[in-house]
CHARMM internal coordinates of N, CA and C (Angstrom, degrees):
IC EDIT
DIST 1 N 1 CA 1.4459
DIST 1 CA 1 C 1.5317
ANGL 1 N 1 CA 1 C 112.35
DIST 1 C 2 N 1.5081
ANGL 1 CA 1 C 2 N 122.35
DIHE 1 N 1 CA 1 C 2 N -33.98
DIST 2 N 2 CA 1.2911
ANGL 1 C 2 N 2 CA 144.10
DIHE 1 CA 1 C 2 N 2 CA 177.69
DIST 2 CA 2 C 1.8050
ANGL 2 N 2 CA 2 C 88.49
DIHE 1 C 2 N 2 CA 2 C -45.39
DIST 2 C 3 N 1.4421
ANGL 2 CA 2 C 3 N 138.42
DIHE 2 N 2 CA 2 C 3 N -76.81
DIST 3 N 3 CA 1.0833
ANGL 2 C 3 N 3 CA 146.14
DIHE 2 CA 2 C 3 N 3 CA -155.58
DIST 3 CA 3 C 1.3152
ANGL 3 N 3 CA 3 C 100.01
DIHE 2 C 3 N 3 CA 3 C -65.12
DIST 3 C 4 N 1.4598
ANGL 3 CA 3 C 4 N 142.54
DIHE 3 N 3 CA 3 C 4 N -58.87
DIST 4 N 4 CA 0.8270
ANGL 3 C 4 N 4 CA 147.04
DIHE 3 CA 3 C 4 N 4 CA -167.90
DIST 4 CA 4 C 1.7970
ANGL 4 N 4 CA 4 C 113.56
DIHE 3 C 4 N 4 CA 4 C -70.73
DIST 4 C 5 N 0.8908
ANGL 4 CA 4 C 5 N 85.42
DIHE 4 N 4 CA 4 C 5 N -26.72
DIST 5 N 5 CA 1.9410
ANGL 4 C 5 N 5 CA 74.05
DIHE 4 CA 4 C 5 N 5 CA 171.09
DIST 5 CA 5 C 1.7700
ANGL 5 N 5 CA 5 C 111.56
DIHE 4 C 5 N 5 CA 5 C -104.76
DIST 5 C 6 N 0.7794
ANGL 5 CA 5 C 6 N 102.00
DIHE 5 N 5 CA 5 C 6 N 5.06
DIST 6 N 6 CA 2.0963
ANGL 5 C 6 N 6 CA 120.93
DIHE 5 CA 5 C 6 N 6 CA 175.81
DIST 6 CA 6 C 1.6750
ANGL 6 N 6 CA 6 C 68.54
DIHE 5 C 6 N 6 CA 6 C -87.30
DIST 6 C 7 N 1.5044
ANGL 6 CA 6 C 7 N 119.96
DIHE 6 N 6 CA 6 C 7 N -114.67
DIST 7 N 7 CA 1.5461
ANGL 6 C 7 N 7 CA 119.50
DIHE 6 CA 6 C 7 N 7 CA -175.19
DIST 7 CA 7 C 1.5797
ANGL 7 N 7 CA 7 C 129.05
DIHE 6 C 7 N 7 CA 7 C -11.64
DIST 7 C 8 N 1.1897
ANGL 7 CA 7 C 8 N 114.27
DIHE 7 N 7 CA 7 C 8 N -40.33
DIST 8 N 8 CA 2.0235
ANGL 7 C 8 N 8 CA 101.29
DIHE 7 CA 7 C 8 N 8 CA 162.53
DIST 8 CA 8 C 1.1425
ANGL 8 N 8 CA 8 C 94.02
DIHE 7 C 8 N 8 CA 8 C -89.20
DIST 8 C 9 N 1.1992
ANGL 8 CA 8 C 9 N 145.16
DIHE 8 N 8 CA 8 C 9 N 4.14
DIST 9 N 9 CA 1.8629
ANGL 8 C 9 N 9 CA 118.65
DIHE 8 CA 8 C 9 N 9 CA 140.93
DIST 9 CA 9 C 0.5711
ANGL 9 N 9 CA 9 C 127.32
DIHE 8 C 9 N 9 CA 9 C -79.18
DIST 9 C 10 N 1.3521
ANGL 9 CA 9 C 10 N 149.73
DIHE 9 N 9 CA 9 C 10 N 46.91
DIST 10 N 10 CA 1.3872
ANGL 9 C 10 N 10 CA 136.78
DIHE 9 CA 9 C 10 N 10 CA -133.19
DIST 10 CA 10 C 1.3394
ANGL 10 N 10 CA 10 C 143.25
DIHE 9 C 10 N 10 CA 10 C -49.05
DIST 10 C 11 N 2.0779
ANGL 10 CA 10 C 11 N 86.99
DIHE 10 N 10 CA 10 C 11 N 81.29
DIST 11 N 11 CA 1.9077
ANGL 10 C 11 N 11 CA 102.14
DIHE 10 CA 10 C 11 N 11 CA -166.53
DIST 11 CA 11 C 1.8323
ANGL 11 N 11 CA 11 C 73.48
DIHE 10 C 11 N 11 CA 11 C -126.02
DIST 11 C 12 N 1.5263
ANGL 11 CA 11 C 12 N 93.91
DIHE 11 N 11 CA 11 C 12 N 118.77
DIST 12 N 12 CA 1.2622
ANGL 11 C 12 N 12 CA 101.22
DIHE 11 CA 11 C 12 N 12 CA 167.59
DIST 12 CA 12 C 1.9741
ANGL 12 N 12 CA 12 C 112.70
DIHE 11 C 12 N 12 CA 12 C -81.99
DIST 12 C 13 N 1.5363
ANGL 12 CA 12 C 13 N 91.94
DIHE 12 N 12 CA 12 C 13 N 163.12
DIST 13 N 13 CA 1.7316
ANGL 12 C 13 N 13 CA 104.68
DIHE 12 CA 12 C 13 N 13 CA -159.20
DIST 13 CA 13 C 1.7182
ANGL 13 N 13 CA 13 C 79.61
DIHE 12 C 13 N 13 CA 13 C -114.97
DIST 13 C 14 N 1.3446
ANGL 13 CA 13 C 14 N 123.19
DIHE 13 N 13 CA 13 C 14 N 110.56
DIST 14 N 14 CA 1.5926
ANGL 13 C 14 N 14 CA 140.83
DIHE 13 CA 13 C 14 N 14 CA -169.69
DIST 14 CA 14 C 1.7866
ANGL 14 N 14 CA 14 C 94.85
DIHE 13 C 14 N 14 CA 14 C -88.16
DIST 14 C 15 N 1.3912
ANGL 14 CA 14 C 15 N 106.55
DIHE 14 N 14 CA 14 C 15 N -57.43
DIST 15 N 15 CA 1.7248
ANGL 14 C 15 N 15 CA 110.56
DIHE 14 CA 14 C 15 N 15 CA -169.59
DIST 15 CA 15 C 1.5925
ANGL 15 N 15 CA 15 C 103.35
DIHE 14 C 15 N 15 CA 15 C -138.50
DIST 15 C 16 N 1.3864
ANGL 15 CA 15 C 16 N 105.71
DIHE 15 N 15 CA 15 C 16 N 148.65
DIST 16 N 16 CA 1.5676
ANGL 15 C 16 N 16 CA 113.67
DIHE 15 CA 15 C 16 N 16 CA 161.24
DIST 16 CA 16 C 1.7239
ANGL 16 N 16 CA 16 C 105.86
DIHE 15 C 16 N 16 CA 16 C -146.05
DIST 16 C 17 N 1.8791
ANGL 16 CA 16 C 17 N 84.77
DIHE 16 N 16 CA 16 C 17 N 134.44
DIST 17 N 17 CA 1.6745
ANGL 16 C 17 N 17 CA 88.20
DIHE 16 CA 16 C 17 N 17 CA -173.74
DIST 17 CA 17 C 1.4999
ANGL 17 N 17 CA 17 C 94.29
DIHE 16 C 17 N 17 CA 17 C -157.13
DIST 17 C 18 N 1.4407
ANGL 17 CA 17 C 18 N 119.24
DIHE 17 N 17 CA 17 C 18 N -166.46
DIST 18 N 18 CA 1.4234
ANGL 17 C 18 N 18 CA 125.30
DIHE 17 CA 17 C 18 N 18 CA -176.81
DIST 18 CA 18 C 1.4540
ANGL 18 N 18 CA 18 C 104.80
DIHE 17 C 18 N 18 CA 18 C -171.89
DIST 18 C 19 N 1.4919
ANGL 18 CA 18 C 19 N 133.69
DIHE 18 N 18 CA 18 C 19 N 130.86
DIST 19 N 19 CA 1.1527
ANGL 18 C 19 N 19 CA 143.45
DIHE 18 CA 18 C 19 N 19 CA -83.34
DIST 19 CA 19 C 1.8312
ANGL 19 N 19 CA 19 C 79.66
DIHE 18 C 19 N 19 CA 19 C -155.46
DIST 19 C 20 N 1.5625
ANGL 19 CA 19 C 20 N 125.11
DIHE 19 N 19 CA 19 C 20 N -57.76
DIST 20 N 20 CA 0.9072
ANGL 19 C 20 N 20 CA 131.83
DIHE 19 CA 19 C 20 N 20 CA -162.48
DIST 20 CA 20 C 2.0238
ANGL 20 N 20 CA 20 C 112.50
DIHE 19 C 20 N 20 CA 20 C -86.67
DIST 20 C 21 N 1.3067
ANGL 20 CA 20 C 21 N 112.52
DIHE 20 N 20 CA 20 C 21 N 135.21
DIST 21 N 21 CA 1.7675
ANGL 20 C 21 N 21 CA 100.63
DIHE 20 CA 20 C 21 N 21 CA 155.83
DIST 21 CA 21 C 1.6928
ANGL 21 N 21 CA 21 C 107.36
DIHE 20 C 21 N 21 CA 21 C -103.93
DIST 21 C 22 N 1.8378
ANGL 21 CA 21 C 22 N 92.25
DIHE 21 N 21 CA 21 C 22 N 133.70
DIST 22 N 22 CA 1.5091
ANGL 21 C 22 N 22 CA 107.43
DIHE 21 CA 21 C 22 N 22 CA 155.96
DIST 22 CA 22 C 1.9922
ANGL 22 N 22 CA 22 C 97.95
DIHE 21 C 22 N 22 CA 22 C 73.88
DIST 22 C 23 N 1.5015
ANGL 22 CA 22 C 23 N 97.84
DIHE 22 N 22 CA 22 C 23 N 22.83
DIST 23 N 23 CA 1.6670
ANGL 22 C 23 N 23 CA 110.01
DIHE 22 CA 22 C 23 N 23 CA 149.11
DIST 23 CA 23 C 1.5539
ANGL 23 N 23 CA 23 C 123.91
DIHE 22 C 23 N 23 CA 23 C -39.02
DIST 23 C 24 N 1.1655
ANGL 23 CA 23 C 24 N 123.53
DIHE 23 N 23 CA 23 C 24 N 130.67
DIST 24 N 24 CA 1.6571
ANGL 23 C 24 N 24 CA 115.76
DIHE 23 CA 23 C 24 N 24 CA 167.93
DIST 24 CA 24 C 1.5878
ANGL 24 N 24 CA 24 C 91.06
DIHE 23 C 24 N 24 CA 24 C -153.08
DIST 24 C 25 N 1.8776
ANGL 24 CA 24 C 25 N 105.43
DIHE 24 N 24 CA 24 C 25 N 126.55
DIST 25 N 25 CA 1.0453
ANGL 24 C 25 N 25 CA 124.87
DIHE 24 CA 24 C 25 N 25 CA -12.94
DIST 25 CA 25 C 1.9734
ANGL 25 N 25 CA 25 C 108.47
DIHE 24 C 25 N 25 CA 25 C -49.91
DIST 25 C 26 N 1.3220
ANGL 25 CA 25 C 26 N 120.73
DIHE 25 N 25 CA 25 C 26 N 161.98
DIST 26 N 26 CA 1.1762
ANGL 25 C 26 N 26 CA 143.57
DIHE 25 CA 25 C 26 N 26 CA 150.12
DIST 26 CA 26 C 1.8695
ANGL 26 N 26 CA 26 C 114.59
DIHE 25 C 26 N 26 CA 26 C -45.81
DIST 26 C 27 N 1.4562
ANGL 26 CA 26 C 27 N 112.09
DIHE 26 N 26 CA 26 C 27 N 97.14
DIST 27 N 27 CA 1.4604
ANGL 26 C 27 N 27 CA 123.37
DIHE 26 CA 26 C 27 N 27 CA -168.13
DIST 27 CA 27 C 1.8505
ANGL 27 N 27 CA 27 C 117.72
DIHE 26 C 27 N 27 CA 27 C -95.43
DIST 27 C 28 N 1.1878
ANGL 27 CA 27 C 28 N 116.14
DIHE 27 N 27 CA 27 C 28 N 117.18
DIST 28 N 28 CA 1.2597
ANGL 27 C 28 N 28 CA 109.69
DIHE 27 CA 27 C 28 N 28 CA 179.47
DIST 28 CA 28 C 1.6910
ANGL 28 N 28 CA 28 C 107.37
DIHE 27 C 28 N 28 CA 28 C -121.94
DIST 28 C 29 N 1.1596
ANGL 28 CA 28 C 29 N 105.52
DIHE 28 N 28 CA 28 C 29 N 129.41
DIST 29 N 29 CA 2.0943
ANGL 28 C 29 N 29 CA 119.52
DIHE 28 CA 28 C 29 N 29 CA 177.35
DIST 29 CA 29 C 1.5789
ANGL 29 N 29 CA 29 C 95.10
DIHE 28 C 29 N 29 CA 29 C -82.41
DIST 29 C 30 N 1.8254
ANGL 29 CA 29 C 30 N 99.84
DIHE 29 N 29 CA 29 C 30 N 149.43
DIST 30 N 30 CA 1.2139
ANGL 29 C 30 N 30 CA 102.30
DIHE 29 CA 29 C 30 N 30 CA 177.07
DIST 30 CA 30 C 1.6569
ANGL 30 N 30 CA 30 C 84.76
DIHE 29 C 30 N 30 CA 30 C -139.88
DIST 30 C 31 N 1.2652
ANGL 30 CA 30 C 31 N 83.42
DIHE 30 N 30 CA 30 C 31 N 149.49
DIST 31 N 31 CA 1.7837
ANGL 30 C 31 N 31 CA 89.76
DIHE 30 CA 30 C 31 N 31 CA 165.78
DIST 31 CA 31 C 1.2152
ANGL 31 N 31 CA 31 C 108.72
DIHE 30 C 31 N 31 CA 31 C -147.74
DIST 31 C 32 N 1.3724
ANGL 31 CA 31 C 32 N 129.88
DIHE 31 N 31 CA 31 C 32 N 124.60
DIST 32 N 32 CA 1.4975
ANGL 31 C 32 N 32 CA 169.16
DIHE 31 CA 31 C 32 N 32 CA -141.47
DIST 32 CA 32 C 1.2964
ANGL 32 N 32 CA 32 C 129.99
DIHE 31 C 32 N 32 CA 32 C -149.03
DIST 32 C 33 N 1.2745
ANGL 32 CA 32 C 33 N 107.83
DIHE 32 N 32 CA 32 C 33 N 117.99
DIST 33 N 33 CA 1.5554
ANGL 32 C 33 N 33 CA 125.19
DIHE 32 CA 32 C 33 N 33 CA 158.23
DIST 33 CA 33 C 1.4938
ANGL 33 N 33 CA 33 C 147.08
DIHE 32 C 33 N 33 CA 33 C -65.96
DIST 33 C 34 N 1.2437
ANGL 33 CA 33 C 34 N 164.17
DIHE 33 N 33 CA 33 C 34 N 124.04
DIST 34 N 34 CA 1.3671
ANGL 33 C 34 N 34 CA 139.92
DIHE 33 CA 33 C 34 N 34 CA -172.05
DIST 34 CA 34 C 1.3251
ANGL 34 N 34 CA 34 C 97.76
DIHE 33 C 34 N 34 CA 34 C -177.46
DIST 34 C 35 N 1.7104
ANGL 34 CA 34 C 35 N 108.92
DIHE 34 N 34 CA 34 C 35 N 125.21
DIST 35 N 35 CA 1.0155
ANGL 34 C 35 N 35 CA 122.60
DIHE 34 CA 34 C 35 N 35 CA 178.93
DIST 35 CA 35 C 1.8888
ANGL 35 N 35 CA 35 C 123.31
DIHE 34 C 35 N 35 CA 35 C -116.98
DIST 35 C 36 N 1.4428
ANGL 35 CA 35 C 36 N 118.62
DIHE 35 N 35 CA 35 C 36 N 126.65
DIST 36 N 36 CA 1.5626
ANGL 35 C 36 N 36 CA 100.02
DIHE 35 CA 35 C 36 N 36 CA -167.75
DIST 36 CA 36 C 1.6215
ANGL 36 N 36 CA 36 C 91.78
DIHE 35 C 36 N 36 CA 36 C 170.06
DIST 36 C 37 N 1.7312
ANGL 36 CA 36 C 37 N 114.78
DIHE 36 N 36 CA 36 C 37 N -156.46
DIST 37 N 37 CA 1.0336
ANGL 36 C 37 N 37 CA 144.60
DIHE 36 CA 36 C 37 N 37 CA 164.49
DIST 37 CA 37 C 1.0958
ANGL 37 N 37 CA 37 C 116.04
DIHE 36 C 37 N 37 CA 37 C -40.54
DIST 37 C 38 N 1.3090
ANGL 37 CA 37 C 38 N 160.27
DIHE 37 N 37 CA 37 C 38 N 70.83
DIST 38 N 38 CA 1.5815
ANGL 37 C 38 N 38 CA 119.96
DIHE 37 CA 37 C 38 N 38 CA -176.10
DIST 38 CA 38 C 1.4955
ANGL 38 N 38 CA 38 C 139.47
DIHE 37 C 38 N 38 CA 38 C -31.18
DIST 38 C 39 N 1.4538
ANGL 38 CA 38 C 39 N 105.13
DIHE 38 N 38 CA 38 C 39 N -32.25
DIST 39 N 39 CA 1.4598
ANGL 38 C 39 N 39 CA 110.02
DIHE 38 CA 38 C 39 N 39 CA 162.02
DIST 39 CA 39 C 1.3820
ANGL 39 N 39 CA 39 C 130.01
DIHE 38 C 39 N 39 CA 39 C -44.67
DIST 39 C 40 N 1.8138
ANGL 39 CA 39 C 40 N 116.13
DIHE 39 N 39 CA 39 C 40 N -45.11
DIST 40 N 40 CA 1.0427
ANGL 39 C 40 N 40 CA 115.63
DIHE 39 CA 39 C 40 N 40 CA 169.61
DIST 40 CA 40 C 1.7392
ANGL 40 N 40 CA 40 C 109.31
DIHE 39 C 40 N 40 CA 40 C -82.36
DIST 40 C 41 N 1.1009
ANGL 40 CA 40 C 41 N 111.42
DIHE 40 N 40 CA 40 C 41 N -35.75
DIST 41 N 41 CA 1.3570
ANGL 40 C 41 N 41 CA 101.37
DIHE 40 CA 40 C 41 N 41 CA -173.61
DIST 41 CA 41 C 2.3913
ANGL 41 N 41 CA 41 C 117.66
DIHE 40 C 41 N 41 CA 41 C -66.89
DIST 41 C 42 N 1.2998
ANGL 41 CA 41 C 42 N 78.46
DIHE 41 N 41 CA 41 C 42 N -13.42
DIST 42 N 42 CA 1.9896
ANGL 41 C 42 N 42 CA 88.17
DIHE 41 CA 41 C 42 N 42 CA 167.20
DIST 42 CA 42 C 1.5587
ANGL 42 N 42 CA 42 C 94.73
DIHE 41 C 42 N 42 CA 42 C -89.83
DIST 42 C 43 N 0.9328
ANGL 42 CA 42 C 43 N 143.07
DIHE 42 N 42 CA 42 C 43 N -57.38
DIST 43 N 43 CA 1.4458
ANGL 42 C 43 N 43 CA 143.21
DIHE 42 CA 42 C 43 N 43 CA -175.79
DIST 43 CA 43 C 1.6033
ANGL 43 N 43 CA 43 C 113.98
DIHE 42 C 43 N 43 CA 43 C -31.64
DIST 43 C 44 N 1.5150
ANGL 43 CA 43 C 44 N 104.24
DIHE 43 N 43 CA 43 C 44 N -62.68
DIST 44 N 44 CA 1.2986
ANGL 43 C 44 N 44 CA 127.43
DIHE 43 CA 43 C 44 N 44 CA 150.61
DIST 44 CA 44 C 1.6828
ANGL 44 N 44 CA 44 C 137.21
DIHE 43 C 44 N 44 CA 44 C -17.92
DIST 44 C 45 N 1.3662
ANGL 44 CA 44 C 45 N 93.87
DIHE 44 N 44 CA 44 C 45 N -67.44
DIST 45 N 45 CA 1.5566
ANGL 44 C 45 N 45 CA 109.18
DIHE 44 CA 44 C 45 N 45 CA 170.07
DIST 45 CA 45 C 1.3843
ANGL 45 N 45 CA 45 C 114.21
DIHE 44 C 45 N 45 CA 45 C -91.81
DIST 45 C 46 N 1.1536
ANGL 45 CA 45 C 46 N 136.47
DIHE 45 N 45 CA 45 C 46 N -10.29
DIST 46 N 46 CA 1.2862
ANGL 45 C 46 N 46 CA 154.57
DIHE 45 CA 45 C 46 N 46 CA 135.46
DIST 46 CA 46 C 1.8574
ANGL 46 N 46 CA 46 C 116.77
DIHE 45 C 46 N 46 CA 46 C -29.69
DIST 46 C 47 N 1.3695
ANGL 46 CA 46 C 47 N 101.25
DIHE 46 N 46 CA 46 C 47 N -49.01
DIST 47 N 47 CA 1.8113
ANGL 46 C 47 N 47 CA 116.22
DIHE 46 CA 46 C 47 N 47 CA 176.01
DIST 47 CA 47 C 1.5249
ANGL 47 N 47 CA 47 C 97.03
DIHE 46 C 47 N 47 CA 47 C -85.15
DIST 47 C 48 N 1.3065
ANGL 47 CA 47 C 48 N 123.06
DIHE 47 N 47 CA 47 C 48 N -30.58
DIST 48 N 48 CA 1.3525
ANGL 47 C 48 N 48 CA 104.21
DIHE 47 CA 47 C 48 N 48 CA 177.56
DIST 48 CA 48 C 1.4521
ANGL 48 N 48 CA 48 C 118.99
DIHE 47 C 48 N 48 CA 48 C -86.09
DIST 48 C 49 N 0.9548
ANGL 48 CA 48 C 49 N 102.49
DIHE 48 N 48 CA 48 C 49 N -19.47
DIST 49 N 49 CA 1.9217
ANGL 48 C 49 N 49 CA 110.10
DIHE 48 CA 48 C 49 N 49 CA 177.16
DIST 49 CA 49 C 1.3051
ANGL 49 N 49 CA 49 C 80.87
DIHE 48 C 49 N 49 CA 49 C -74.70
DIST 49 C 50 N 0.9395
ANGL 49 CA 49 C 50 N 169.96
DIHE 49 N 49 CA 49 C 50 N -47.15
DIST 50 N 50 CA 1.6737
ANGL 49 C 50 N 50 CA 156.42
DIHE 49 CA 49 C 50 N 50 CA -147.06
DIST 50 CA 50 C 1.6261
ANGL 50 N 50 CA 50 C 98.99
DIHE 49 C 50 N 50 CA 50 C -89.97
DIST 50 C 51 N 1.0247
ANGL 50 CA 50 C 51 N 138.70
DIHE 50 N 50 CA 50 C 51 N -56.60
DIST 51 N 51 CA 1.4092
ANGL 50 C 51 N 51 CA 114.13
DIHE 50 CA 50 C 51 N 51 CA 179.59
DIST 51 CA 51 C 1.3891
ANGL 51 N 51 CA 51 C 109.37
DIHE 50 C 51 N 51 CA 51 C -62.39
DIST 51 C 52 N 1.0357
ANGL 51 CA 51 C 52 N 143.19
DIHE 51 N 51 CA 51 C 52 N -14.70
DIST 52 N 52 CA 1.7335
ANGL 51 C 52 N 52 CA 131.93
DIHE 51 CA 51 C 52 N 52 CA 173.70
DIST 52 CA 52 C 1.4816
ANGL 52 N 52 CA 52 C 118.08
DIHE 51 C 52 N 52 CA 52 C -38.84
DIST 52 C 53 N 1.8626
ANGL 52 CA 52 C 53 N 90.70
DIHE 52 N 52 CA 52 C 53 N -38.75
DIST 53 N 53 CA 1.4342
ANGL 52 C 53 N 53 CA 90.80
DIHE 52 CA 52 C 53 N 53 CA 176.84
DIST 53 CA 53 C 1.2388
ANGL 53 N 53 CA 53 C 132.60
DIHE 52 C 53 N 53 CA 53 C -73.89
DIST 53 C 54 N 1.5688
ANGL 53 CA 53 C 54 N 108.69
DIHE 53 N 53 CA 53 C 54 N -40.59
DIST 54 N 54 CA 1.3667
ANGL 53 C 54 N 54 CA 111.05
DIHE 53 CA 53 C 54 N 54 CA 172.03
DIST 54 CA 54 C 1.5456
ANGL 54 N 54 CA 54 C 134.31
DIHE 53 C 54 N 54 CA 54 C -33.16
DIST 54 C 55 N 1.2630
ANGL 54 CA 54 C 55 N 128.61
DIHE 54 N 54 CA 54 C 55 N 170.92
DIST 55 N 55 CA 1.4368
ANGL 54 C 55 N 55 CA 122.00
DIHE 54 CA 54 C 55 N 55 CA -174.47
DIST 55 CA 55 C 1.6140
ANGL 55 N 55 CA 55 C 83.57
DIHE 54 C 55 N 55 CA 55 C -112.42
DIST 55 C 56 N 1.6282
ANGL 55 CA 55 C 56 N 112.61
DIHE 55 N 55 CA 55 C 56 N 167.74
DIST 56 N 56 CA 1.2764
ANGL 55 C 56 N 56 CA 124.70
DIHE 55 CA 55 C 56 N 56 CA -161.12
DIST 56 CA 56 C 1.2784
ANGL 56 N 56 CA 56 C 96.26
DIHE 55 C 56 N 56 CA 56 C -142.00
DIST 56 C 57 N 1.4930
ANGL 56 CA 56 C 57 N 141.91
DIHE 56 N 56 CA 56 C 57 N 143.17
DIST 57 N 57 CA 1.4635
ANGL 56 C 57 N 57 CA 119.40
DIHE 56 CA 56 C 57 N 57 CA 155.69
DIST 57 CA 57 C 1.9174
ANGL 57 N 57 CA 57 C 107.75
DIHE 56 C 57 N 57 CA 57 C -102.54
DIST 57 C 58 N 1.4680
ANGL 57 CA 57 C 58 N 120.07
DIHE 57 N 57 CA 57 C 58 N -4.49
DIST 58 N 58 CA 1.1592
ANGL 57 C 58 N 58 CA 132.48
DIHE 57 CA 57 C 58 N 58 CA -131.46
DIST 58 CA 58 C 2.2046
ANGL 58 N 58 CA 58 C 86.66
DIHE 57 C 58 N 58 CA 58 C -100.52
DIST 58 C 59 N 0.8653
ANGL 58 CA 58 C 59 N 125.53
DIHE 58 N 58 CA 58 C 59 N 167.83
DIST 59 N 59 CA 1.3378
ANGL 58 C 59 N 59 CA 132.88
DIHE 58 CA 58 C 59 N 59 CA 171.14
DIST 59 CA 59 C 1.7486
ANGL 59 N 59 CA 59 C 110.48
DIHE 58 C 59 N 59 CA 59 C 36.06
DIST 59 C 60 N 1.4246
ANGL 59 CA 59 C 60 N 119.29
DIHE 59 N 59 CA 59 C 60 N 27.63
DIST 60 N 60 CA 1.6191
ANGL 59 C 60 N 60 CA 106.64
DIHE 59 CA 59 C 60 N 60 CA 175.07
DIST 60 CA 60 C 1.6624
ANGL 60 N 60 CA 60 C 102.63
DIHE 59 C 60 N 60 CA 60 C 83.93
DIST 60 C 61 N 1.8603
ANGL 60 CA 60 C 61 N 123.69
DIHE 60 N 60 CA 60 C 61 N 5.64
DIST 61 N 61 CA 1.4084
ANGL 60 C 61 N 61 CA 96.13
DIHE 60 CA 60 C 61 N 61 CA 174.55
DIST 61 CA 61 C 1.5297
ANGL 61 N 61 CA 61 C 98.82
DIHE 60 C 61 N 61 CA 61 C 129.93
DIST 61 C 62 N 1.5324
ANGL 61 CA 61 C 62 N 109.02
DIHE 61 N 61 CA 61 C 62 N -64.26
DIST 62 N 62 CA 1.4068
ANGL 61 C 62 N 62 CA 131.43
DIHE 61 CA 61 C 62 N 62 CA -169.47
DIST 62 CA 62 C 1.6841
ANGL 62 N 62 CA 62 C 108.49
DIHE 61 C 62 N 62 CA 62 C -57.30
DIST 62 C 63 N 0.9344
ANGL 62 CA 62 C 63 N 128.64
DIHE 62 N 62 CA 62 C 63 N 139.07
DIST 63 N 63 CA 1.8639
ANGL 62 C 63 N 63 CA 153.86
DIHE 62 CA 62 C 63 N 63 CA -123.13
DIST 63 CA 63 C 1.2574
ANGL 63 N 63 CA 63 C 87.71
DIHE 62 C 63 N 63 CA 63 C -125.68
DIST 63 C 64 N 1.1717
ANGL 63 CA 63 C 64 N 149.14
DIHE 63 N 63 CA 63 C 64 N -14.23
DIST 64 N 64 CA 1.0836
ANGL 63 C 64 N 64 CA 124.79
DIHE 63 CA 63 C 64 N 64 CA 164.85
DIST 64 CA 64 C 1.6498
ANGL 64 N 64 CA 64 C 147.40
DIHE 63 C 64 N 64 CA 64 C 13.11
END
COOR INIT
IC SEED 1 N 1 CA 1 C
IC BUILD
């Protein structure tokens, strides 16, 4: 959900990867683009820091 609401902001998601084996919690890197206001563009990443919290049942957990 993390990616997908970065993307209807329109802050594009360039790469996704993860750095560590046999992580807990389970760690994923994002790297992202977004060009604009800063106001809107904190607003933005602001909605995506908010699904982190949520619980997921969908992909093992991962926010996708």
């Amino acid at each position: 959900m993390v990616i997908k609401t970065l993307r209807a902001n329109n802050i594009e998601v360039v790469a996704v990867h993860n750095q560590m084996l046999n992580d807990k919690p389970h760690m994923i890197f994002l790297h992202y683009l977004g060009t604009g206001p800063a106001l809107e563009l904190a607003k933005a990443f602001r909605s995506a820091l908010d699904e982190l919290g949520k619980k997921q049942a969908s992909m093992g957990g991962m926010k996708m």
